[in-house]
DRENKE-951791 format. One record per residue (C-alpha): x, y, z. Coordinates in steps of 0.25 Angstrom, whole numbers, plus 5000, padded with zeros to 4 digits. Example, Ala and Ser with C-alpha at 12.3 -4.5 7.8 and 13.67 -1.06 7.14 Angstrom:
DRENKE-951791
504949825031;505549965029;
***
This chain:
DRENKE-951791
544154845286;544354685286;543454615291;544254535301;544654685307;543154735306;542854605317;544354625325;543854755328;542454715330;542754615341;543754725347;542754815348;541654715353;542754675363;543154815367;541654845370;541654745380;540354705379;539954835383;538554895382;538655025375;537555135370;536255065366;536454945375;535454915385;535854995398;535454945411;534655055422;535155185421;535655165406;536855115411;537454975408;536454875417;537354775423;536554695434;537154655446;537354515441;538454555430;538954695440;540054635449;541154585439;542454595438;543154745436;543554695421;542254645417;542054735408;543254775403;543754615402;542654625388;543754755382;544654665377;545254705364;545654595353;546554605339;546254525330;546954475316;546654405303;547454295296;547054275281;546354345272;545354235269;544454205284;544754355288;545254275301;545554345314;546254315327;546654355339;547754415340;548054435355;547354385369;546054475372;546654545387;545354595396;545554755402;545854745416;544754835423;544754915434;543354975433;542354905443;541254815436;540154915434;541255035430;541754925418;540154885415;539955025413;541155055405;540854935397;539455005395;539755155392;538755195403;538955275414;539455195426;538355095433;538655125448;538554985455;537554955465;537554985478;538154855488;537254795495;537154805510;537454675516;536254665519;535854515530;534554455530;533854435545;534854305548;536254395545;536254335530;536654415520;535854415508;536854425495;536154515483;537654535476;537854545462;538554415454;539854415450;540254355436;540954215439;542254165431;542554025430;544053985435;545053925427;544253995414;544654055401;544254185400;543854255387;543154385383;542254395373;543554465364;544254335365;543054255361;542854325350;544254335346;544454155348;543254135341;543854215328;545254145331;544753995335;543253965330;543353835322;542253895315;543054025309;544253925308;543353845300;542853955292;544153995290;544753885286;543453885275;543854035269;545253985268;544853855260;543953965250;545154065249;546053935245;545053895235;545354025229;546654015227;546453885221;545453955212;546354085208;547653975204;546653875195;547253945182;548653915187;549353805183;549853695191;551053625192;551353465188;552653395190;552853235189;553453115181;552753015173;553152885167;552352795156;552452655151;551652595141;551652445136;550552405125;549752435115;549552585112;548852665099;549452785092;548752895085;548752825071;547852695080;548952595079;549152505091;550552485097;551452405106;551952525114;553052495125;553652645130;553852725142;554052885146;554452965157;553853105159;554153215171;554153355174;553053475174;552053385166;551953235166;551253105162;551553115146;551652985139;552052975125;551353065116;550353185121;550653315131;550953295145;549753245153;549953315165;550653465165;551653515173;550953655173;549353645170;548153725169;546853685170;545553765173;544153825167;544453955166;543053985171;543653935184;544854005183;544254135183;542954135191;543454015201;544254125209;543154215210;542254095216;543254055224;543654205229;542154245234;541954105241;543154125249;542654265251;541254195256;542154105264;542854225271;541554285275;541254155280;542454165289;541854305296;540354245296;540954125304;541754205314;540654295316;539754175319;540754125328;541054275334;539554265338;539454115342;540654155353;540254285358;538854225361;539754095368;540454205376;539054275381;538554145385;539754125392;539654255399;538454255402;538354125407;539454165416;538654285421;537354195423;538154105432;538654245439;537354275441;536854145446;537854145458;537354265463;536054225463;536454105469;537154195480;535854265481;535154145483;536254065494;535954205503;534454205502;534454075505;535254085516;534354195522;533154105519;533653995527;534054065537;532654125536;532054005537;532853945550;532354075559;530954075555;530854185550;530754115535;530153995528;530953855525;530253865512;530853995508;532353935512;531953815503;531653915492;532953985492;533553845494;532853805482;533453925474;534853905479;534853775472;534153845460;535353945460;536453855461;535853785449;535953895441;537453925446;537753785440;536953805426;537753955424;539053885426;538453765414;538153885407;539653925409;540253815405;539453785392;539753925388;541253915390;541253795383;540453835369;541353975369;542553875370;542153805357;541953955350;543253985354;543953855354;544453855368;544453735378;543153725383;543453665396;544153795400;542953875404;542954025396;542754125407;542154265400;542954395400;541854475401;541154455414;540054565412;538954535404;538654685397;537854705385;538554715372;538454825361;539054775346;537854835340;537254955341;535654915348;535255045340;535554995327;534554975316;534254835311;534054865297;535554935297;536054815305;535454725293;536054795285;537654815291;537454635291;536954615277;538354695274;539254645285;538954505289;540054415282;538954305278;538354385267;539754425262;540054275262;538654245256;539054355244;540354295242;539554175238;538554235230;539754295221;540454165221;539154095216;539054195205;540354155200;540354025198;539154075191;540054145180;540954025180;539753935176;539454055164;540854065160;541253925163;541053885147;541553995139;542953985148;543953865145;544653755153;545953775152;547153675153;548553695152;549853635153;551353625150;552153525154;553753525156;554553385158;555253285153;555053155144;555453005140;555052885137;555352775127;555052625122;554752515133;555352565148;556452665142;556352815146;557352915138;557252995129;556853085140;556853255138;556053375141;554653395136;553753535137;552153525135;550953615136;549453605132;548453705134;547053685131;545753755134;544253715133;542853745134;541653675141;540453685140;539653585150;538553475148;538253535133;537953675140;536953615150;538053605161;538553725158;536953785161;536853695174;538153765180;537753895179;536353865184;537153805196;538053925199;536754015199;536053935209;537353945216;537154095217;535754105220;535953995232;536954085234;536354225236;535254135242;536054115253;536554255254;535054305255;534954215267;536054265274;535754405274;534254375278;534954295291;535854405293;534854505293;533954415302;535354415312;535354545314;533854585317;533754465325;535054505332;534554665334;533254625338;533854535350;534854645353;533654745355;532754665361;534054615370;534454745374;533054785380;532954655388;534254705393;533654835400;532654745406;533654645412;534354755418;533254815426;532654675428;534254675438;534154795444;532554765448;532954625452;534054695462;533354785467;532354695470;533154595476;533954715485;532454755489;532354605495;533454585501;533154705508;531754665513;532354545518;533454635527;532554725531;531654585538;530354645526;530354505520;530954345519;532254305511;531454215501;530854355496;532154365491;532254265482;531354315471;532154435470;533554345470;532754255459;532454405451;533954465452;534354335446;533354325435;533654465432;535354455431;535054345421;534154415414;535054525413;536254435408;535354355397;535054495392;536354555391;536854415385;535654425376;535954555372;537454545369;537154415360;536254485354;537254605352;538154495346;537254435338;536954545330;538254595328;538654455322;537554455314;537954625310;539354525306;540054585318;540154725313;541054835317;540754985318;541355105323;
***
């Protein structure tokens, strides 16, 4: 399979997974697909906004390029949120939590423990992750510019493969001499004359061939032989360039969008908090008005209102600076805000958590498109060694033949004028600097190779650091995502329990506020885990050389 429809199908599949969790993902309680309160009340297409499918095509044979080829168009659901998370999972269907009564504190004020709903800028661009990935391939200046490199190396082989054709030359020359001149025999004469030469070849004067060849060759056969094949495995190097660049820049813009999304989600977070907050501090105040609570505990809540409010206005920084670096990824203006299509944060499966690290190692060392570049290089360094070898044994080689027409004759008269035909050929050897040269250069070419293979030892050992670097934080990130998950259901349930002393008159609404302070803590803990895990996830499946399988 080519490799530009091994990574079509790879991001149709990652797309069509939706960034879905799947066997061997970390499960929330129950072994079903956590989702905390925080992320649960989305949209109906929240899910299925990620199962977008994309085609993708190639133009050129050199950079492998691919583009998108039509708009990425979200699925229209008509599941309810937790239906679509489930379906997005493969786990059985997480029943939603029970509503809460509308339950009033002792002064009629109702106290508002309701999940966060994700919040969309107006007036945005949205994108999914599908269409991301998709610009990213089809806009990077990166990729452009590594593009642009391989076609520049495949050019140079062209020029390499036609060094033993002949080129063409056309022109007219004219000559006038008046002076002193000495023949063959060393006699020195008064010479007053003039000529006219033009045609395929040009510049003869008097006696001699033509000076410049209407058809000529001129080459070292070494170069004629072995100059393609350089040229061919650098331009091969050049094209794995190309795939190394766009899957740095795959990675680069599906990090940009999880920070995007999950700064979205943190501000989601932070206005239900904030909600949280404005009612407890209502209750408080009015708490604190009747007796029957403390003016210090209405200025605590007070306090933690501003705190809250705060933290709403450092989520929506975070959104703009987000939208803004994923805008220079893709190229987009970045003073149009990029609204995520996915509004669910859910873990992501492109790598099996099961999978062995020695076998993962092992898959990178033969996929990744850097060591097929850093090869490419080797074998291009080894044959400008053999040039160097051969480079004395092998001629130069000049040829020429010339077809025009010529006059002159005494002071400024041209006549005379007819048709002449020339052709030279000749063919030398070198040997350079008495042989010492000849010693130097090949000494050269084979430190070329080992710098060469040099490099190629280091990039395997930094591949093979990627991916166990990449698996351990994707194990380790996928237990912190079991604790994050029952951290939110032990935050709710203590935060419910609370709220229910303070109804049934057991306790003050400033009780409250260490269990609001613990659901929020938990939410976000639960977002940086999942978003820690999923980069991960990517990570490792960049540093695999995004892989396909299946």
């Amino acid at each position: 399979m080519r490799p530009r429809s091994v990574r079509a199908l790879m991001l149709g599949m990652l797309v069509a997974s939706g960034g879905c969790a799947a066997e061997g993902v970390p499960r929330g309680p129950a072994g079903n697909a956590f989702v905390p309160r925080a992320v649960e009340q989305f949209s109906a297409d929240a899910a299925n906004s990620s199962r977008a499918r994309i085609s993708l095509t190639a133009e050129g044979h050199p950079e492998e390029a691919w583009q998108p080829t039509e708009t990425i168009r979200r699925v229209d659901a008509t599941a309810g949120p937790v239906d679509s998370v489930s379906l997005a999972s493969g786990a059985a269907p997480v029943p939603p939590a029970p509503p809460a009564p509308d339950e009033t504190g002792a002064a009629g004020t109702s106290v508002n423990a309701a999940a966060p709903a994700n919040v969309h800028a107006t007036g945005g661009r949205p994108i999914d992750l599908g269409t991301a990935l998709a610009l990213v391939a089809g806009q990077n200046t990166q990729v452009s510019f590594a593009r642009a490199r391989a076609q520049e190396a495949y050019a140079s082989l062209d020029t390499a493969e036609a060094l033993w054709l002949p080129s063409l030359q056309a022109g007219v020359s004219y000559h006038h001499h008046d002076g002193q001149l000495q023949d063959v025999g060393g006699r020195v004469l008064n010479i007053n004359r003039s000529s006219l030469n033009g045609g395929f070849g040009t510049g003869a004067a008097g006696a001699g061939s033509v000076p410049t060849p209407g058809l000529v060759m001129n080459f070292h056969a070494a170069d004629a032989y072995f100059g393609p094949e350089i040229a061919r495995r650098t331009a091969w190097a050049s094209r794995h360039a190309v795939d190394a660049t766009v899957n740095d820049q795959l990675l680069e813009a599906a990090l940009a969008y999880l920070t995007l999304l999950e700064a979205h989600q943190r501000l989601s977070i932070a206005l239900a908090t904030q909600e949280n907050i404005d009612s407890l501090a209502r209750i408080t105040g009015e708490f604190a008005t009747s007796g029957q609570g403390l003016q210090a505990d209405a200025d605590r809540t007070a306090t933690e209102q501003a705190i809250r409010r705060n933290q709403v206005a450092q989520a929506e920084e975070s959104i703009a600076v987000a939208s803004a670096r994923l805008a220079e990824l893709l190229r987009l203006d970045p003073s149009t805000p990029i609204v995520p299509g996915e509004e669910a944060v859910l873990p992501i499966r492109l790598v099996e958590p099961a999978s062995d690290a020695r076998s993962l190692v092992a898959g990178a060392l033969a996929t990744r498109p850097e060591l097929r570049e850093q090869r490419a290089l080797v074998e291009a360094a080894c044959q400008r060694l053999q040039r160097e070898k051969y480079a004395p044994l092998v001629p130069s080689v000049l040829l020429g033949a010339s077809y025009s027409g010529f006059g002159g004759g005494i002071g400024s008269d041209i006549d005379n004028f007819g048709d002449r035909t020339d052709f030279d050929a000749l063919a030398f050897w070198q040997v350079r600097g008495l042989g010492f040269g000849e010693r130097a250069a090949r000494a050269e070419a084979s430190a070329r190779i080992d710098q060469a293979r040099f490099r190629q030892l280091q990039t395997m050992d930094r591949v093979a650091r990627e991916v166990v670097e990449a698996k351990a934080q994707l194990d380790a990130r996928g237990r912190q995502i079991d604790a994050a998950a029952d951290a939110v259901q032990a935050a709710e349930n203590s935060y419910r329990l609370n709220r229910q002393r303070i109804l049934e008159a057991q306790g003050l609404p400033i009780e409250t506020l260490q269990a609001v302070q613990a659901l929020d803590a938990a939410r976000r803990e639960y977002l940086r885990a999942v978003t820690d895990f999923n980069e991960a996830q990517f990570r490792l499946h960049r540093a695999l050389g995004w892989p396909i399988h299946g």
